[in-house]
VEXGUPA-90203 format. One record per residue (C-alpha): residue number from 1; residue in three letters; x, y, z. Coordinates in nm, 4 decimals. Each point is the difference from the previous one (the first is absolute). Layout:
<nodes>
node vexmar NUM	titor ALA	px X	py Y	pz Z
...
</nodes>
This chain:
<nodes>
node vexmar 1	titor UNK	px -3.0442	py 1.8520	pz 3.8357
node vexmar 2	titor UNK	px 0.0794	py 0.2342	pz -0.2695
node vexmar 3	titor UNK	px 0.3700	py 0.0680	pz -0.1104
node vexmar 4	titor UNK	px 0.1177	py 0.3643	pz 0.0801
node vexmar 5	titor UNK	px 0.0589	py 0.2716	pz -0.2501
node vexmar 6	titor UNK	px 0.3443	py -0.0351	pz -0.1398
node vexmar 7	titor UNK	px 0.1646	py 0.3452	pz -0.1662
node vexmar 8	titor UNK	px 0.2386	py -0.0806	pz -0.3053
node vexmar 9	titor UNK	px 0.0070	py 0.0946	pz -0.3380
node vexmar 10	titor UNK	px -0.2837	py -0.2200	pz -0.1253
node vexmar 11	titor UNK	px -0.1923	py 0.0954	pz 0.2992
node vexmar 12	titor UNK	px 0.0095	py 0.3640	pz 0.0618
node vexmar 13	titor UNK	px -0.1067	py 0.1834	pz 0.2976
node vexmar 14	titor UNK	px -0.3961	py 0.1837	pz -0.1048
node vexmar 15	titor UNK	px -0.0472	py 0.2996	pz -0.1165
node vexmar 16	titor UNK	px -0.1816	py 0.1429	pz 0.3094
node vexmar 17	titor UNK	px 0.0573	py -0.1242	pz 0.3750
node vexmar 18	titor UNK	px -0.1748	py 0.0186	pz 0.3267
node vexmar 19	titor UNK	px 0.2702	py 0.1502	pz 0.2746
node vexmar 20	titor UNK	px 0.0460	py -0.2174	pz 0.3024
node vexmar 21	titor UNK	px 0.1641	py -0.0183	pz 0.3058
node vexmar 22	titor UNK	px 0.3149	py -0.1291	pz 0.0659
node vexmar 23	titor UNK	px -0.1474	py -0.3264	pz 0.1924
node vexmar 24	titor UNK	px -0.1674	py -0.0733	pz -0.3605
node vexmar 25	titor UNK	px 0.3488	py -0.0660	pz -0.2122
node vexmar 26	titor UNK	px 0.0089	py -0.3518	pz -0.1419
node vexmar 27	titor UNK	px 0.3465	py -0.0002	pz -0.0789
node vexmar 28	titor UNK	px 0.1836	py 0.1158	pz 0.3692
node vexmar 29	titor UNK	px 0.3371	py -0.0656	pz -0.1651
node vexmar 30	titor UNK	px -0.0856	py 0.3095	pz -0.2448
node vexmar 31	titor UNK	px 0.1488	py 0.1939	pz 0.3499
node vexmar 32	titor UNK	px 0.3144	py -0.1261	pz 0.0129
node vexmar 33	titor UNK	px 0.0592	py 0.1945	pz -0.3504
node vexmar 34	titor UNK	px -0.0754	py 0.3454	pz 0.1405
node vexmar 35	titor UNK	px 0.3033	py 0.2370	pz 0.0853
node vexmar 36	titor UNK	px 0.0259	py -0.0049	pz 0.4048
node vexmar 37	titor UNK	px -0.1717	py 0.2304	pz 0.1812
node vexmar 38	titor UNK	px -0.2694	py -0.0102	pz -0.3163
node vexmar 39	titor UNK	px -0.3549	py 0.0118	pz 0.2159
node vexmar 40	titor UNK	px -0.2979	py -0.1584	pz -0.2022
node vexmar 41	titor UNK	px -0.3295	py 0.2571	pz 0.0448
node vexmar 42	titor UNK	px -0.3306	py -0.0426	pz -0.0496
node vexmar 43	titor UNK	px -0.2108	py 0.2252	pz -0.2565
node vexmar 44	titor UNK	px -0.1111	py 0.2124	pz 0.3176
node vexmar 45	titor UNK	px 0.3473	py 0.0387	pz 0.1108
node vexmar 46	titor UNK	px 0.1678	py 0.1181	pz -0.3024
node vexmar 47	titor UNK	px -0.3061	py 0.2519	pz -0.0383
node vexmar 48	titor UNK	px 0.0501	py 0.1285	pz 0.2994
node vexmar 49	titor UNK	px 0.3338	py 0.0410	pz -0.0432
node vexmar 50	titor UNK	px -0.0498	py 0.1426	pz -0.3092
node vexmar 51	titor UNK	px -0.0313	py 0.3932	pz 0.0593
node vexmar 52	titor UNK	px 0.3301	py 0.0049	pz 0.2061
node vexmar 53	titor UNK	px 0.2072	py -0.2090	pz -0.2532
node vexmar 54	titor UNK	px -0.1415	py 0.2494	pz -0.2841
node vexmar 55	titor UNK	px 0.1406	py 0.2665	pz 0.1842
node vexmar 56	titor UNK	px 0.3577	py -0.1800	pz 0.0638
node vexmar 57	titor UNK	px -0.0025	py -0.0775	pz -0.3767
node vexmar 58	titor UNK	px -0.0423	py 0.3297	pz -0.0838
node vexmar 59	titor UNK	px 0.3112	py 0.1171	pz 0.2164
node vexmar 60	titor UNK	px 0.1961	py -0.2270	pz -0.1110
node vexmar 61	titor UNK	px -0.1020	py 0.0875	pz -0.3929
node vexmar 62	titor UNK	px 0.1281	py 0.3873	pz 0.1156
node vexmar 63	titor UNK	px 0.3069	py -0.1218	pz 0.1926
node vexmar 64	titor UNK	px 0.0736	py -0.2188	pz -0.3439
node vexmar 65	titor UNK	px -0.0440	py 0.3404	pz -0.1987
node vexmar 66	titor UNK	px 0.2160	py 0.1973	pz 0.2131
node vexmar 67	titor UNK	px 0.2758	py -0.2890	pz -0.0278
node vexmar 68	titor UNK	px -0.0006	py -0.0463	pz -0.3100
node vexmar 69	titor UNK	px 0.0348	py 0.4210	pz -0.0409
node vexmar 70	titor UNK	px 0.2946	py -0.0397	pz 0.2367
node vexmar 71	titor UNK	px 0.1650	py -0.2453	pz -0.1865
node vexmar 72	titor UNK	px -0.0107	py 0.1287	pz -0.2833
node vexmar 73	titor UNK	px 0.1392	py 0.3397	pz 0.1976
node vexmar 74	titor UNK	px 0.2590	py -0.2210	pz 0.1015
node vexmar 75	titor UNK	px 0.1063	py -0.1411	pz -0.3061
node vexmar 76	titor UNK	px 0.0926	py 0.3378	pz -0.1330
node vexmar 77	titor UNK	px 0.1678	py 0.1252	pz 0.3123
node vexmar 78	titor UNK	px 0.2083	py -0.2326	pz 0.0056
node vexmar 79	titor UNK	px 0.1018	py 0.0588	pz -0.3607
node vexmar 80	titor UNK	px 0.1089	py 0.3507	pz 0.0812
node vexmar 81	titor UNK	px 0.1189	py -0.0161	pz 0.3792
node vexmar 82	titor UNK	px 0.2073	py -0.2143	pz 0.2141
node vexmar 83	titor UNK	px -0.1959	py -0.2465	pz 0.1901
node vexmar 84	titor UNK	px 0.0821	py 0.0876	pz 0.3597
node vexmar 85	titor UNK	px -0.1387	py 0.4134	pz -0.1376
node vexmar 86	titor UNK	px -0.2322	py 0.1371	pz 0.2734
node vexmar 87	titor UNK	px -0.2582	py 0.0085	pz -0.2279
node vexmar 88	titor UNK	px 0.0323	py -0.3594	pz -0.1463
node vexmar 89	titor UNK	px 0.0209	py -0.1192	pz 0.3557
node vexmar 90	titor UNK	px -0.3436	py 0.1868	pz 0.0950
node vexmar 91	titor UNK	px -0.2015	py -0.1600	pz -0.3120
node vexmar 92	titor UNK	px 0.1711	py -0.2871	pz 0.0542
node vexmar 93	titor UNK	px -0.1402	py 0.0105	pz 0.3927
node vexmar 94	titor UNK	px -0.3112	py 0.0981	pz -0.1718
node vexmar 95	titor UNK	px -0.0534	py -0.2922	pz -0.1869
node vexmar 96	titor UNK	px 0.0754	py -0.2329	pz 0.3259
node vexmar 97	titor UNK	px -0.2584	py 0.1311	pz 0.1493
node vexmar 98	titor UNK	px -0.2456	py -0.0402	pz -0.2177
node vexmar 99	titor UNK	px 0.1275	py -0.3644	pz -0.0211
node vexmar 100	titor UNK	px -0.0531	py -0.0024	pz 0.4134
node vexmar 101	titor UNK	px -0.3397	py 0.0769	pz -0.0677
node vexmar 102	titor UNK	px -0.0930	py -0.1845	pz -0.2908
node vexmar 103	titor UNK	px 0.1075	py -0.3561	pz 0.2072
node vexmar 104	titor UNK	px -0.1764	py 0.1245	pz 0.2966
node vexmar 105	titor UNK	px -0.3346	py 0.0559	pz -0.1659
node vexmar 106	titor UNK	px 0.0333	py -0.3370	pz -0.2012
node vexmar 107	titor UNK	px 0.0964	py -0.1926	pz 0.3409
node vexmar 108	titor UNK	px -0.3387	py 0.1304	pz 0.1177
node vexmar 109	titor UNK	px -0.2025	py -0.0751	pz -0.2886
node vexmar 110	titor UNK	px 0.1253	py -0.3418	pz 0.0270
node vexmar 111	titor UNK	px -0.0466	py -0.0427	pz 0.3585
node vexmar 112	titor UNK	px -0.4028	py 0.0632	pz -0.1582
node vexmar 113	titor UNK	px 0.0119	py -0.2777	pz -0.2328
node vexmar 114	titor UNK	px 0.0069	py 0.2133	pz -0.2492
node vexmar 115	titor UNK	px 0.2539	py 0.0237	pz -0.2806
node vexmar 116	titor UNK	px 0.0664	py 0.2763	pz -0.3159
node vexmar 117	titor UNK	px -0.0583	py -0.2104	pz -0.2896
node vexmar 118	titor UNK	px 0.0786	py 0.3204	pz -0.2618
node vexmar 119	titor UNK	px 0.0774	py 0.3651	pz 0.0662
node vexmar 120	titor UNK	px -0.1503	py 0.1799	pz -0.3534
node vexmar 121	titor UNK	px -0.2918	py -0.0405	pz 0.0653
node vexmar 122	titor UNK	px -0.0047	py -0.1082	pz 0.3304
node vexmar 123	titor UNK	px -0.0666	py -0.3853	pz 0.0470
node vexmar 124	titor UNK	px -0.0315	py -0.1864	pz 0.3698
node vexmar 125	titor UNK	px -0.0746	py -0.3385	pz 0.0739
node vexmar 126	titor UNK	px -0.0645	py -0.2447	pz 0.3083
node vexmar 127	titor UNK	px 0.0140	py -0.3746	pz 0.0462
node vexmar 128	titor UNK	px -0.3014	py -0.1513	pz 0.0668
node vexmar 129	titor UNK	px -0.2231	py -0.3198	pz -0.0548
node vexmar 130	titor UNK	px -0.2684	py -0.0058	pz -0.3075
node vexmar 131	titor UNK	px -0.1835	py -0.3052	pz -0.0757
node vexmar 132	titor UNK	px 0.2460	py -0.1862	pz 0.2106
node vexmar 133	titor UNK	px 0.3252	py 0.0954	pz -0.1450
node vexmar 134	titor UNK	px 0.2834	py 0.2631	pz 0.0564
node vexmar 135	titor UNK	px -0.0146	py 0.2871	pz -0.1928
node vexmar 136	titor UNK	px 0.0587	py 0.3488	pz 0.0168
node vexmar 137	titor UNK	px -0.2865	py 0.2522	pz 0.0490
node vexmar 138	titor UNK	px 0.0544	py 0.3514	pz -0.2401
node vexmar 139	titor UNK	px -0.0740	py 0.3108	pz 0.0056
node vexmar 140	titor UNK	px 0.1194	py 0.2752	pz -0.2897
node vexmar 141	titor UNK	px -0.0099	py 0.3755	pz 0.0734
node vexmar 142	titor UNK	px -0.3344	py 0.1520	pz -0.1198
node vexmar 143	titor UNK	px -0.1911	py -0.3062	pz 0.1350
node vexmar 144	titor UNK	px -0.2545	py 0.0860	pz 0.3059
node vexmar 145	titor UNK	px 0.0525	py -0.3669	pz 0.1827
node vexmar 146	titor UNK	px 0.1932	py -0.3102	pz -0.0681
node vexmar 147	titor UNK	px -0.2194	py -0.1933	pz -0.2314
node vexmar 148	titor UNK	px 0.2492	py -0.2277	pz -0.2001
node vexmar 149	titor UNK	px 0.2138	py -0.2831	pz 0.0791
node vexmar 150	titor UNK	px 0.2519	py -0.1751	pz -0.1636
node vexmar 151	titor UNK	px 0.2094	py -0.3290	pz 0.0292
node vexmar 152	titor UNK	px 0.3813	py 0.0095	pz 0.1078
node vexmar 153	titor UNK	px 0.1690	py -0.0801	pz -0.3497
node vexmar 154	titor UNK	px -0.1882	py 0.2889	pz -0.1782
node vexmar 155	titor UNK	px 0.0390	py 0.3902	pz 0.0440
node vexmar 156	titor UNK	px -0.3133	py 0.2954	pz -0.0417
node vexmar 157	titor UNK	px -0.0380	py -0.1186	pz -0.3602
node vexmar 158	titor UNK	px -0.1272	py -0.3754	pz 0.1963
node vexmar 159	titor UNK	px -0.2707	py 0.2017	pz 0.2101
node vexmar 160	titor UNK	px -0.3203	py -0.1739	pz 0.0432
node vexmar 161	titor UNK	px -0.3209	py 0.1472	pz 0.1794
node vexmar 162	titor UNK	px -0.1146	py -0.0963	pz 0.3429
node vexmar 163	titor UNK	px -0.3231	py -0.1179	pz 0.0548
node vexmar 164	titor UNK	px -0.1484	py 0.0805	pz 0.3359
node vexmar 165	titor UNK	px -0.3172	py -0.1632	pz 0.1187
</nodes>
């Protein structure tokens, strides 16, 4: 019998990978490393999931705009008025909102399995199983599908292609 594959530094994971199902990890402790609640998804199920998460990524890059807008509204108001001023109070009620809304559209991308990776440009990413190992699919706004993969300890700069049969 033939030794498993063993990722460290003098044995890297390859270049490409073939994307798996869960039931196919080698390494089953790899899980207890995820975040709870993280879901591991299969290539199909992070495509699928793919057109709604774009468009929660994309309110949440607005929502980020309009915060960071208000903020800096804020910053200034606050120079020039007292802080409980009607209308220091209103951007100020403003800006919670926005941060209502932002946690409530991330809570539901996670619920997914998806995760933002990167806001400019927008960057997602799902756990999932290639060539037997954890790793995080990713996909990068401008991209038509999810066609890259890359291992935990690296970022976008790490990606690697998938190769489908």
């Amino acid at each position: 019998m033939s030794e498993p594959f063993v990722q460290n530094e003098w044995n890297p994971p390859p270049l490409a990978g073939q994307p798996m199902s869960i039931t196919e990890l080698l390494d089953e402790m790899a899980l207890l490393a995820l975040p709870d609640g993280c879901k591991v998804v299969t290539i199909e199920e992070a495509r699928e999931q793919l057109p709604m998460a774009e468009k929660v990524l994309i309110a949440m890059q607005s929502l980020q705009d309009q915060a960071h807008d208000l903020t800096e509204e804020l910053e200034v108001l606050v120079e020039q008025l007292p802080p409980h001023h009607e209308h220091v109070v209103e951007v100020a009620d403003q800006l919670g909102s926005l941060v209502k809304e932002w946690q409530f559209l991330g809570d539901a991308l996670e619920e997914t399995g998806a995760r933002i990776a990167g806001f400019d440009p927008g960057h997602l990413e799902w756990h999932g199983v290639v060539d037997g190992y954890l790793v995080l699919y990713s996909w990068s706004q401008g991209e038509e599908d999810i066609e890259w993969w890359h291992p935990l300890d690296t970022g976008i700069n790490g990606r690697r292609p998938l190769v489908e049969a």
